[in-house]
NUTI-173990 format. One record per residue: residue in three letters; residue number from 0; x, y, z of N, C-alpha, C in turn. Coordinates in Angstrom, 2 decimals. Atoms other than C-alpha are relative to their C-alpha. Example, Ala and Ser with C-alpha at 12.3 -4.5 7.8 and 13.67 -1.06 7.14 Angstrom:
REM NUTI-173990
[ALA,0,[0.89,-1.19,0.00],[12.30,-4.50,7.80],[0.90,1.20,0.00]];
[SER,1,[-0.82,-1.19,-0.06],[13.67,-1.06,7.14],[-0.77,1.09,0.73]];
END
This chain:
REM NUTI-173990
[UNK,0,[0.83,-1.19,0.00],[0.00,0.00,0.00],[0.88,1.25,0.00]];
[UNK,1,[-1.12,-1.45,0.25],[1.67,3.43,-1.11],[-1.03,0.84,1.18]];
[UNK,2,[-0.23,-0.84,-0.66],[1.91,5.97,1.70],[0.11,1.38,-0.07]];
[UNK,3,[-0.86,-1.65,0.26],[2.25,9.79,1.84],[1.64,0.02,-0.05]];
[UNK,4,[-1.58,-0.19,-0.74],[5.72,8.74,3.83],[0.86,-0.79,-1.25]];
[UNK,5,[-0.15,0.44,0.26],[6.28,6.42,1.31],[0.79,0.85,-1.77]];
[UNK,6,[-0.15,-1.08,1.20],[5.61,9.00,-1.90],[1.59,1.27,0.23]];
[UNK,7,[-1.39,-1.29,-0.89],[8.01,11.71,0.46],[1.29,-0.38,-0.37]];
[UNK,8,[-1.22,0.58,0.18],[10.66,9.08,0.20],[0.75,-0.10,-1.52]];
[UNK,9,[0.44,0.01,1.39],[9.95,8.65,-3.55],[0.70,1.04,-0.46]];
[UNK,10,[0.09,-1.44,0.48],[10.00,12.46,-3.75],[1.86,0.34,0.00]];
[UNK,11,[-1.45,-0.18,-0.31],[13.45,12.69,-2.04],[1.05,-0.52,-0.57]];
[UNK,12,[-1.16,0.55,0.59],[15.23,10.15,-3.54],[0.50,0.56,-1.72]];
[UNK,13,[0.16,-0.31,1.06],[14.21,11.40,-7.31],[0.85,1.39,0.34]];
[UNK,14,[-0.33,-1.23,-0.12],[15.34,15.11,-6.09],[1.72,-0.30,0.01]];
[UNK,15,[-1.44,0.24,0.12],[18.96,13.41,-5.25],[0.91,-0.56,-1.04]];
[UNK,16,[-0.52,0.73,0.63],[19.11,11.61,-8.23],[-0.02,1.13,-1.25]];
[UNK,17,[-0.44,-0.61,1.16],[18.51,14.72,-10.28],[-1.60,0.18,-0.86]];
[UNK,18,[1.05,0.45,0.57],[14.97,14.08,-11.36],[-1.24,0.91,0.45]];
[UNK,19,[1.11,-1.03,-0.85],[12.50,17.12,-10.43],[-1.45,-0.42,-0.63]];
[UNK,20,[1.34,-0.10,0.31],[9.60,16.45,-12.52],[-0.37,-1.48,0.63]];
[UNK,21,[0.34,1.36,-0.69],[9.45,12.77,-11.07],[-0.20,0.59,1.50]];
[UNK,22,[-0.36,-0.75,-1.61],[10.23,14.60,-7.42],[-1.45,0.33,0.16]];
[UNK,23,[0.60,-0.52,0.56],[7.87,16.81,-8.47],[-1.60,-0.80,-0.08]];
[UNK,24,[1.14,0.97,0.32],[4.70,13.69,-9.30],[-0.03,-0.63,1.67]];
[UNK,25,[0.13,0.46,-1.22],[5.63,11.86,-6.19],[-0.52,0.77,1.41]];
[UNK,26,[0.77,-0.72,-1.10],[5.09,14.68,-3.77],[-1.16,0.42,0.10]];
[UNK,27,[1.53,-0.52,0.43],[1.62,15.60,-5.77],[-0.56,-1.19,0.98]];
[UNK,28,[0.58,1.35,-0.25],[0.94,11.95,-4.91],[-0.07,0.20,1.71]];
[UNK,29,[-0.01,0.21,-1.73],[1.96,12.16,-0.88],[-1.23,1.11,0.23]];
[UNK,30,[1.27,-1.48,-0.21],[-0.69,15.51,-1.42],[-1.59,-1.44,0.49]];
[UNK,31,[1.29,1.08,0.32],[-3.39,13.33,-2.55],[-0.54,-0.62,1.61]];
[UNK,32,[0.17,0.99,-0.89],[-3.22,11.37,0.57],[-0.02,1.05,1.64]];
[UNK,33,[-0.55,-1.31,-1.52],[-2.00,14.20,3.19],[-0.10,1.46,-0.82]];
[UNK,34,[-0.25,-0.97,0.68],[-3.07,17.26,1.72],[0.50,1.31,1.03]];
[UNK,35,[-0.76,-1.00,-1.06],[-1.68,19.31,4.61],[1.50,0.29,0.21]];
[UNK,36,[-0.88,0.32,0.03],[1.64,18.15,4.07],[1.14,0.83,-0.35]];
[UNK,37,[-1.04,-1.10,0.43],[4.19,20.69,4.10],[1.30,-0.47,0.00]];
[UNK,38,[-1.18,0.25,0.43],[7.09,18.65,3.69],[-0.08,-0.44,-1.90]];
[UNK,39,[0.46,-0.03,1.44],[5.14,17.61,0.41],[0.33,1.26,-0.61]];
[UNK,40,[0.13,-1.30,0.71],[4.92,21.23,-0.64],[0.65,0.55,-0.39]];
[UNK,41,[-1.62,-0.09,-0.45],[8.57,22.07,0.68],[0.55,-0.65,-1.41]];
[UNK,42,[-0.92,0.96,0.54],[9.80,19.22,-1.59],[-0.89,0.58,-1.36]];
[UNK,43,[0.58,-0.22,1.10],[7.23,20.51,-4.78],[0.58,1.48,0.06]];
[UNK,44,[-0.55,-1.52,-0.12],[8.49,24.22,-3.86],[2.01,-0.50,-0.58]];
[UNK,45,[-1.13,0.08,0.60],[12.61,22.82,-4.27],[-0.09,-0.76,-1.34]];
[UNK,46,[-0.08,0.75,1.66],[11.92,20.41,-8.04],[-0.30,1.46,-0.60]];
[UNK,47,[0.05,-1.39,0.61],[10.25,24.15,-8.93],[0.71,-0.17,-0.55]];
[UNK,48,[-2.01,-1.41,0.09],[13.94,25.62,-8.13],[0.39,-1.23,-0.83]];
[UNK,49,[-0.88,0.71,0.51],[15.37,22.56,-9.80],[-0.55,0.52,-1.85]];
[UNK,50,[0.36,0.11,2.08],[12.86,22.93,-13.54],[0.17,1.99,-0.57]];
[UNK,51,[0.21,-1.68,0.80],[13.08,27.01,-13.37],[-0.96,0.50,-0.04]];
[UNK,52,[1.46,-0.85,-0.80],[10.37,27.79,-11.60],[-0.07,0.68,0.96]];
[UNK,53,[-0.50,-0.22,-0.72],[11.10,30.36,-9.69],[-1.56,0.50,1.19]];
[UNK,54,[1.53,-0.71,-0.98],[7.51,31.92,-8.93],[-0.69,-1.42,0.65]];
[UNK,55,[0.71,1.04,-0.65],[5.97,28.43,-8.62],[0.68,-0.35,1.59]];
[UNK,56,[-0.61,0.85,-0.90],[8.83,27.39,-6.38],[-0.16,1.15,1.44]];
[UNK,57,[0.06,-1.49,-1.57],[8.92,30.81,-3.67],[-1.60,-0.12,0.15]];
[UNK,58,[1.44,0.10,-0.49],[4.54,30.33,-3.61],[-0.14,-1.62,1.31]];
[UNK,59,[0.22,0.92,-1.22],[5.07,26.58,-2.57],[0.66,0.07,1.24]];
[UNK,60,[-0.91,-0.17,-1.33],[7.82,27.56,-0.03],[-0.84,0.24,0.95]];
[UNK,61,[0.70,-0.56,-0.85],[5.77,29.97,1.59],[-1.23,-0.82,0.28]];
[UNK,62,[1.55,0.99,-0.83],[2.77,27.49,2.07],[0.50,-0.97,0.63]];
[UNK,63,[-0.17,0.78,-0.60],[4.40,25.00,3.07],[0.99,0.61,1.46]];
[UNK,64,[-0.04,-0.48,-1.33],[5.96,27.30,5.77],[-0.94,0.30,1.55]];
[UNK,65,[0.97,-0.15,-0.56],[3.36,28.16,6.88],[-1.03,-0.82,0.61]];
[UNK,66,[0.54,1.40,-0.45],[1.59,24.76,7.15],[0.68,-0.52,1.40]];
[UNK,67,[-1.33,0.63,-1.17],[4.73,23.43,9.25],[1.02,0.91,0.50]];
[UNK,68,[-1.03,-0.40,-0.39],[6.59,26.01,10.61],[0.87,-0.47,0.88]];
[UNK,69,[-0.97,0.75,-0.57],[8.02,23.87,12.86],[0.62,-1.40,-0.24]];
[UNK,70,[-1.04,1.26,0.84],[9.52,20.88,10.52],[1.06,0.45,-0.30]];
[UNK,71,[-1.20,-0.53,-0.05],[12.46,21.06,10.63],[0.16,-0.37,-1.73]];
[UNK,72,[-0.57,0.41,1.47],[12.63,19.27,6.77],[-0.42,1.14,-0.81]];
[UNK,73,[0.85,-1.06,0.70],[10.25,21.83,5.66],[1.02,1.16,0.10]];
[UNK,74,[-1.02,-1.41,-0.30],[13.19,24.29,6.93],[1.23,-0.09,-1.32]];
[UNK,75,[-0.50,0.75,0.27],[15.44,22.26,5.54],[-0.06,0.60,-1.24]];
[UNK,76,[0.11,-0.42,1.56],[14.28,22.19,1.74],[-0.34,1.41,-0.49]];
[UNK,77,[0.07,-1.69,0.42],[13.37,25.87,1.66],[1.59,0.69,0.12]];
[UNK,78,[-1.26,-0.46,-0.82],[16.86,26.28,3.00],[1.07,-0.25,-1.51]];
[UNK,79,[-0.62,0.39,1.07],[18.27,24.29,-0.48],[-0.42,0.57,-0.80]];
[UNK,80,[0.45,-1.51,1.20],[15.85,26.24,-2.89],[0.89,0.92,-0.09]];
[UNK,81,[-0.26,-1.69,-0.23],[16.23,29.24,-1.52],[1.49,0.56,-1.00]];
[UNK,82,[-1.23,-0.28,0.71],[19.96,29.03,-1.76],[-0.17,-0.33,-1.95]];
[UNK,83,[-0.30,0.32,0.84],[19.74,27.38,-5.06],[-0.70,0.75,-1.19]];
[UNK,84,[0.51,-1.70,0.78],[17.67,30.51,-6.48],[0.98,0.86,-0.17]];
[UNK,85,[-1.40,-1.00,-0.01],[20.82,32.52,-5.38],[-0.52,1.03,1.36]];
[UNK,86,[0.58,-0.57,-0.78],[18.60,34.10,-2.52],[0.53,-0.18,1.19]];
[UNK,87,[-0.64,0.63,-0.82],[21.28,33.74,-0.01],[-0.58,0.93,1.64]];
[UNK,88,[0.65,-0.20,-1.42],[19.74,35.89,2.86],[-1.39,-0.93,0.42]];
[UNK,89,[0.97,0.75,-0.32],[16.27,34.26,2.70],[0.62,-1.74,0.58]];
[UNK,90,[-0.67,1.02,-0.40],[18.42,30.79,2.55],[0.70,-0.04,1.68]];
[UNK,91,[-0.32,0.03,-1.83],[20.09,31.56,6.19],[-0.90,0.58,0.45]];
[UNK,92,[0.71,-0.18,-0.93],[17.48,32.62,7.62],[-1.11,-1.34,0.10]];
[UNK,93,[0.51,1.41,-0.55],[15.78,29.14,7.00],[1.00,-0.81,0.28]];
[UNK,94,[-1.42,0.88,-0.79],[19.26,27.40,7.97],[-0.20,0.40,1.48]];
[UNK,95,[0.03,-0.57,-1.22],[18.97,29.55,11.07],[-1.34,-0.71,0.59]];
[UNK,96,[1.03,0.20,-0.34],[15.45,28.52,11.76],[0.19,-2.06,0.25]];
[UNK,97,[-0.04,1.94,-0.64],[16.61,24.34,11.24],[0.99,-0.31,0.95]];
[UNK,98,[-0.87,0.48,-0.70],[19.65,25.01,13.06],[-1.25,-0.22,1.62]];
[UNK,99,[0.36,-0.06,-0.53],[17.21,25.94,15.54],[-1.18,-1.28,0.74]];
[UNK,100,[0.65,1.08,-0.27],[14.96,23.14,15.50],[0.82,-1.36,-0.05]];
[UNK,101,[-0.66,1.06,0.25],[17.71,20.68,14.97],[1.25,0.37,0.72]];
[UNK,102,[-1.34,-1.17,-0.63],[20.54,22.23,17.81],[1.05,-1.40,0.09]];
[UNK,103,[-1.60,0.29,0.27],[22.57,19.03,17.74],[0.74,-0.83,-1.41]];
[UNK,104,[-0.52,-0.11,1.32],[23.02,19.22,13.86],[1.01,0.45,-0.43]];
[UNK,105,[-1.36,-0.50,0.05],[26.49,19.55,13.70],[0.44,0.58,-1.35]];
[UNK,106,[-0.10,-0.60,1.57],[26.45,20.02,9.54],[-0.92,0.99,-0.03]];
[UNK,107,[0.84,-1.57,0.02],[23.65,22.98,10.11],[0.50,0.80,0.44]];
[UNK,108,[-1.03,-0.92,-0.57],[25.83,24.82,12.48],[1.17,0.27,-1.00]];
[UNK,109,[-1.41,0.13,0.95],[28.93,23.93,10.24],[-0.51,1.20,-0.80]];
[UNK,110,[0.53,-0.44,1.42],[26.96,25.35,6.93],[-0.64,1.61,0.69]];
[UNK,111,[0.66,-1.20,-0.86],[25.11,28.26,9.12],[1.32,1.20,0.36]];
[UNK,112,[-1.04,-0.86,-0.41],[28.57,29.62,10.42],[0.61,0.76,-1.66]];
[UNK,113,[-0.07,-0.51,1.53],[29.88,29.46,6.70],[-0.63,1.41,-0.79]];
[UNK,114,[0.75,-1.01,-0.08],[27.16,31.48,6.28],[0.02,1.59,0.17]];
[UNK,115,[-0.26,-1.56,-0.60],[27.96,34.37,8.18],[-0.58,-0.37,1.56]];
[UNK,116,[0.50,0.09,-0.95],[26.15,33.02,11.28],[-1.76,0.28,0.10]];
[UNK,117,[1.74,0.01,-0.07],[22.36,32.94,12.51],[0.04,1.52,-0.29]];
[UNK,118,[1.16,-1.44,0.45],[19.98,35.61,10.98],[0.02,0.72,1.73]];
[UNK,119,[0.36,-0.93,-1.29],[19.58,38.04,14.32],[-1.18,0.53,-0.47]];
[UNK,120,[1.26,-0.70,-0.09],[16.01,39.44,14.93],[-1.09,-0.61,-1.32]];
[UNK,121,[1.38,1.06,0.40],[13.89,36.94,13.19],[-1.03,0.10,0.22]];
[UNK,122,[1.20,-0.19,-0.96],[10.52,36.60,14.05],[0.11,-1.66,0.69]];
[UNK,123,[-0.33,1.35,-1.01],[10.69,33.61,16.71],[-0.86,-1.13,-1.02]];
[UNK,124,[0.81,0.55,0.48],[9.44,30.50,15.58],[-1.64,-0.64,1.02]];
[UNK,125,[0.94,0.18,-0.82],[5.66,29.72,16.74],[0.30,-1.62,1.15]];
[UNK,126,[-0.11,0.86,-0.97],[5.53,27.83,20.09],[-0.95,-1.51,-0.28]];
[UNK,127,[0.21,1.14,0.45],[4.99,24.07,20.05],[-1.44,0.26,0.57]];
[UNK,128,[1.09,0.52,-0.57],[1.52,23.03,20.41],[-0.44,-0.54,1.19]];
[UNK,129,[-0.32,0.50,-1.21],[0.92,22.20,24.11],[-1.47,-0.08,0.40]];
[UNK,130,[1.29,0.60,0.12],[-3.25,21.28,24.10],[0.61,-1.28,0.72]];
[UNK,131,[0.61,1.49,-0.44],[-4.35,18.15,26.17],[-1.22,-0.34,0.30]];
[UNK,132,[1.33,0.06,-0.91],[-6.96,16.53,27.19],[-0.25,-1.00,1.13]];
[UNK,133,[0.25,0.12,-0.97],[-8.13,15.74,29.97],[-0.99,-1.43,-0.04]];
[UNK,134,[0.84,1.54,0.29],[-9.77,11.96,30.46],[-0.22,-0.43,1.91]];
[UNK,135,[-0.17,0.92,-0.82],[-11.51,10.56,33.64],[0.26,-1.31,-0.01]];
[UNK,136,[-0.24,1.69,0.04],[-11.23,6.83,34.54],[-0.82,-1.17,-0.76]];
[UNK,137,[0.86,1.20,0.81],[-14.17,5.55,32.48],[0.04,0.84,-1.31]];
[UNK,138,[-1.06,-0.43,1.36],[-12.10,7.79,29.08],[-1.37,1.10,0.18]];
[UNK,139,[1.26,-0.62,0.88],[-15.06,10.57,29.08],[0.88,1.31,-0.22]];
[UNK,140,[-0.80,-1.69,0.54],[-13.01,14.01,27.59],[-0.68,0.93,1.43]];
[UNK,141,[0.32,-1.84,-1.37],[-13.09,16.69,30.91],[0.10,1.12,-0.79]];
[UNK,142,[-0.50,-1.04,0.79],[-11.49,19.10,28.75],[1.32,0.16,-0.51]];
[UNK,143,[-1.68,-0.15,0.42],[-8.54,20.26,26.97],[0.81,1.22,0.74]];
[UNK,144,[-0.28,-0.97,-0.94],[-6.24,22.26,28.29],[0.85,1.52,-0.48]];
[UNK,145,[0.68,-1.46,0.17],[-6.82,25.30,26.60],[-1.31,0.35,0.34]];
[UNK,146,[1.19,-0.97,-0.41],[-9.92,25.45,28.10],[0.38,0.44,1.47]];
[UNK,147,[-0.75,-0.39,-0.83],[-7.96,26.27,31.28],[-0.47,1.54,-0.28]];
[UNK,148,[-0.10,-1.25,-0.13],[-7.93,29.88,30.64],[-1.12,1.23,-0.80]];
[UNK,149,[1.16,-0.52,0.22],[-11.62,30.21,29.54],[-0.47,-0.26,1.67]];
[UNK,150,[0.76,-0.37,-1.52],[-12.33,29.61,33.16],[-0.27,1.28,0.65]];
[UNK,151,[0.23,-1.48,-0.61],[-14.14,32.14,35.29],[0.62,-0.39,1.63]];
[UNK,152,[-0.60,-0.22,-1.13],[-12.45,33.25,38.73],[-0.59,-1.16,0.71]];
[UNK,153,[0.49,0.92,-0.68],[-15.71,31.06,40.28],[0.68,-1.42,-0.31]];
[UNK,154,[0.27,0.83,0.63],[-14.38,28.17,38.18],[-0.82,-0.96,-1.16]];
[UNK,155,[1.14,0.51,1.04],[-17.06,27.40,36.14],[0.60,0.21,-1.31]];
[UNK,156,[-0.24,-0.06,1.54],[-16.26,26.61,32.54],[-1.31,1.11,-0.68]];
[UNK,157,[1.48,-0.60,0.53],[-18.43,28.21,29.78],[-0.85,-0.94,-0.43]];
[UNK,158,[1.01,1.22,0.68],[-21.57,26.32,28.17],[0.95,-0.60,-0.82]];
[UNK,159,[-0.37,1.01,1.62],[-20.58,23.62,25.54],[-0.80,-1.23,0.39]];
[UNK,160,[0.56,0.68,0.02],[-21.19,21.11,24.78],[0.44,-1.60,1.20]];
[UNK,161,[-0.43,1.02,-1.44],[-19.09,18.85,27.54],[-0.36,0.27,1.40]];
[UNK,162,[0.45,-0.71,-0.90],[-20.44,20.87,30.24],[-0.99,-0.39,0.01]];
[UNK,163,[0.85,0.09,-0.96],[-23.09,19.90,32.61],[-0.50,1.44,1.22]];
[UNK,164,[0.17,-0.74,-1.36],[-24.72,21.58,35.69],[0.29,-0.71,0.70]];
[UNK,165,[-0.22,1.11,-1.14],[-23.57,19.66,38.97],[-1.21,0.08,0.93]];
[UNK,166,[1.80,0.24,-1.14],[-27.21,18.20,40.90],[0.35,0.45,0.86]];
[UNK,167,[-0.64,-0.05,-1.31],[-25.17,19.07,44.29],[-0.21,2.06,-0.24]];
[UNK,168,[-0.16,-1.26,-0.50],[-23.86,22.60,44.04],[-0.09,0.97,-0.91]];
[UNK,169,[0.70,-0.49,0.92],[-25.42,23.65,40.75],[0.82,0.71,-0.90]];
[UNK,170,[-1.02,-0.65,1.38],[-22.50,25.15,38.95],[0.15,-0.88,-1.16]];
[UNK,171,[-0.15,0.73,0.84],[-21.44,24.33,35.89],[1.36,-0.63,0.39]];
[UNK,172,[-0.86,0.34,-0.23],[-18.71,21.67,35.62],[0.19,-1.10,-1.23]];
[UNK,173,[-0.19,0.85,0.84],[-17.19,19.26,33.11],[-0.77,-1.58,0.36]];
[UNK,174,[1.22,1.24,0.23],[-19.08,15.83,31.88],[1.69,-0.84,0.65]];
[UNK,175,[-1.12,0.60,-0.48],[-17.02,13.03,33.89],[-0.74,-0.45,1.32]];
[UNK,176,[0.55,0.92,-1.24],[-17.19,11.07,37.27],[-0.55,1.13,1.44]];
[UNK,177,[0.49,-0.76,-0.94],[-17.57,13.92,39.86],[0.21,1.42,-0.79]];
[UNK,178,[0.07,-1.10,0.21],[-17.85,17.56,39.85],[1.63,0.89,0.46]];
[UNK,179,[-1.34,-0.44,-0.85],[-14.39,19.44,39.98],[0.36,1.36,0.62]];
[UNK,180,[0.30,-1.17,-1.00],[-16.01,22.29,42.25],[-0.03,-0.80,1.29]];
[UNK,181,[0.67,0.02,-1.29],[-17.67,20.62,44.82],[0.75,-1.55,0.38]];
[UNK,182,[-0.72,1.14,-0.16],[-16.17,16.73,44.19],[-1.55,-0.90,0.25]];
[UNK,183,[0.93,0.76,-0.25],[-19.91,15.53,43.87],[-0.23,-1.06,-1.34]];
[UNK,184,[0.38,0.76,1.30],[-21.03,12.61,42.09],[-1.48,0.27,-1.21]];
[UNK,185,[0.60,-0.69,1.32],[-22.19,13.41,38.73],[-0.81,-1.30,-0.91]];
[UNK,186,[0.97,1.54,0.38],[-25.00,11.15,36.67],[0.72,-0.60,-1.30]];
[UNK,187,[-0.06,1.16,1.22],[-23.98,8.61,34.35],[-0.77,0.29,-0.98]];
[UNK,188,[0.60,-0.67,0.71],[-24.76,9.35,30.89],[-0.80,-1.47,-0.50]];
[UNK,189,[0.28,1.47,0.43],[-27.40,6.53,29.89],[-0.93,-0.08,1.56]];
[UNK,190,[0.53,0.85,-1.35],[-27.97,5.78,33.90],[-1.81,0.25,0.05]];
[UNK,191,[1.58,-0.03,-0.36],[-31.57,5.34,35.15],[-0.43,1.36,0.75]];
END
């Protein structure tokens, strides 16, 4: 069974062997399957730079930056374009950005110093995703934990749709085994 990861690999190996419009088919293909795929996009943004595409190739960059700003491959192949446009500031400043996501990449540092050294005054890269959720003991979703800082001072979440009232002390409180105001038991969804 062919893969996005599978097509990616496809994509990569064709790009080393010299082969962009094959590069180029294979990463369409990992689309197909993962259309979010910004190492796909990354890798359809450098075959561009390889056929002389310069507009096609700087549109897919930027989407696929934007998709993944924190892949480091996605840094990566914008990082080989770039340069290989001749665009050597844009190029370190995505070297700078994989050294960053990749700190004990001893050939990114190497190639980065070469460089001239990291870009200064960047715009940071966006912070990792840090969402959870929250599960009592019989799996029912409490919440995630960005809803943390929709709470009101009382505690009370807002309406939704995981939200209950608690029978006991009548606030609202997440769907789950007790109430996590008062610590009362909460009804079974189904129960009699």
């Amino acid at each position: 069974m062919e893969t996005a990861e599978s097509h990616l690999h496809a994509a990569g190996q064709a790009l080393q062997q010299g082969h962009a419009r094959e590069a180029l088919h294979e990463a369409q293909a990992a689309l197909r399957t993962q259309p979010e795929s910004g190492q796909a996009i990354a890798l359809m943004g450098l075959a561009h730079t390889m056929m002389g595409d310069e507009i096609e190739a700087r549109e897919e960059l930027t989407r696929a930056q934007q998709l993944a700003p924190r892949d480091s491959k996605v840094r990566y192949y914008s990082y080989l374009a770039l340069g290989r446009l001749g665009d050597m500031p844009a190029a370190r400043a995505q070297l700078t950005y994989f050294a960053q996501l990749e700190p004990e990449n001893v050939k990114a540092k190497e190639a980065l110093t070469k460089l001239g050294g990291p870009v200064v005054g960047l715009p940071p890269l966006p912070r990792p995703p840090s969402a959870a959720v929250w599960y009592d003991g019989g799996g029912q979703s409490l919440m995630d934990s960005g809803d943390i800082a929709g709470l009101r001072e009382d505690g009370e979440p807002p309406e939704g749709a995981d939200v209950i009232p608690c029978p006991d002390c009548g606030k609202r409180t997440w769907k789950g085994w007790t109430c996590h105001l008062c610590g009362a038991q909460l009804p079974r969804p189904g129960a009699p």
